[in-house]
N, C-alpha and C positions, 0 to 999 in steps of 0.2 A: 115729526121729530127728526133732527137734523143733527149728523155723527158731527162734534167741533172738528175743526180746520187742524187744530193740534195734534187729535188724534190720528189725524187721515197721514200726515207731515210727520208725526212718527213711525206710522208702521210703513211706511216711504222710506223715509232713510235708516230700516230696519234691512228694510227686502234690498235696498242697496249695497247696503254693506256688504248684507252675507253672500250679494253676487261680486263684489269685488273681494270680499277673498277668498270665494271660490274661483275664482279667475286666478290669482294667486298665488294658492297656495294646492291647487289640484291640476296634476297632467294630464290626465285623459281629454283627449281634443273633445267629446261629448262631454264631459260633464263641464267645461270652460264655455262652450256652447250654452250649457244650462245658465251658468251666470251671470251669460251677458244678455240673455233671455229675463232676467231677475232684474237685472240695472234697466233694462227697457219699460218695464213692467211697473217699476219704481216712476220712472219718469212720466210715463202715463198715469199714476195714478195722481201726482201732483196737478198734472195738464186737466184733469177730472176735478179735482179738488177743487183746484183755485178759479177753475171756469165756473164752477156753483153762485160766485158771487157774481157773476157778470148772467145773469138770464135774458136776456136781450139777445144777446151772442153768443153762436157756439163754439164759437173760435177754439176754445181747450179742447171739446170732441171731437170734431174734425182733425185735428191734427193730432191725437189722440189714434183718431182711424187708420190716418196718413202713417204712425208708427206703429202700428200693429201691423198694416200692408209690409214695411220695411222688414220687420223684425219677422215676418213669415219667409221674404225674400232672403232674409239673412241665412232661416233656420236653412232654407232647400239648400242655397249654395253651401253651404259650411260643411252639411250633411255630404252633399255629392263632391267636394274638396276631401272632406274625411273619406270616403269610399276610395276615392283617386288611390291618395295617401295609404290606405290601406292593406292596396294591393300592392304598391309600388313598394314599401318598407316591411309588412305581413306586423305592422303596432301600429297601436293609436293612443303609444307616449310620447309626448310632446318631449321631451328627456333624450328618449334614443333616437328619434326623429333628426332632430339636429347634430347629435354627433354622427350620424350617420353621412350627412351632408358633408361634399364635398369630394 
């Protein structure tokens, strides 16, 4: 038994959403982190989706792997950026962060 295309394509631009407007609509550099962990996660599961029709090729896994590697690499730097920032400001609001600048 096989989940349809539609539903996999919904709950995709479900998990997108709610990381673009938690990117949006929330300061803390960690949880904007979490969002765009959410939008990666969305896009991968499309790359899965839509590669089921092609089984010959794994073209959508692979590159599917390829952004998960990315999306780990993202998590460390952002993390060890946020620590920088942490020390250097004593917040991790993206709000006081920037007036602070300067």
């Amino acid at each position: 038994m096989q989940i349809p295309l539609e539903n996999i394509l919904i709950l995709s631009a479900f998990l997108f959403c709610i990381g673009l407007m938690i990117m949006i609509t929330k300061r803390n550099i960690v949880v904007v982190l979490m969002g765009i962990e959410l939008i990666l996660n969305a896009a991968n599961l499309n790359l899965v989706a839509f590669s089921q029709y092609d089984a010959e090729k794994l073209q959508g896994q692979v590159f599917a792997l390829f952004v998960m590697v990315v999306a780990a690499a993202e998590a460390a730097v952002g993390l060890a950026i946020l620590l920088l920032v942490y020390r250097h400001f004593k917040t991790a609001n993206l709000d006081q962060i920037s007036k602070m600048k300067g």
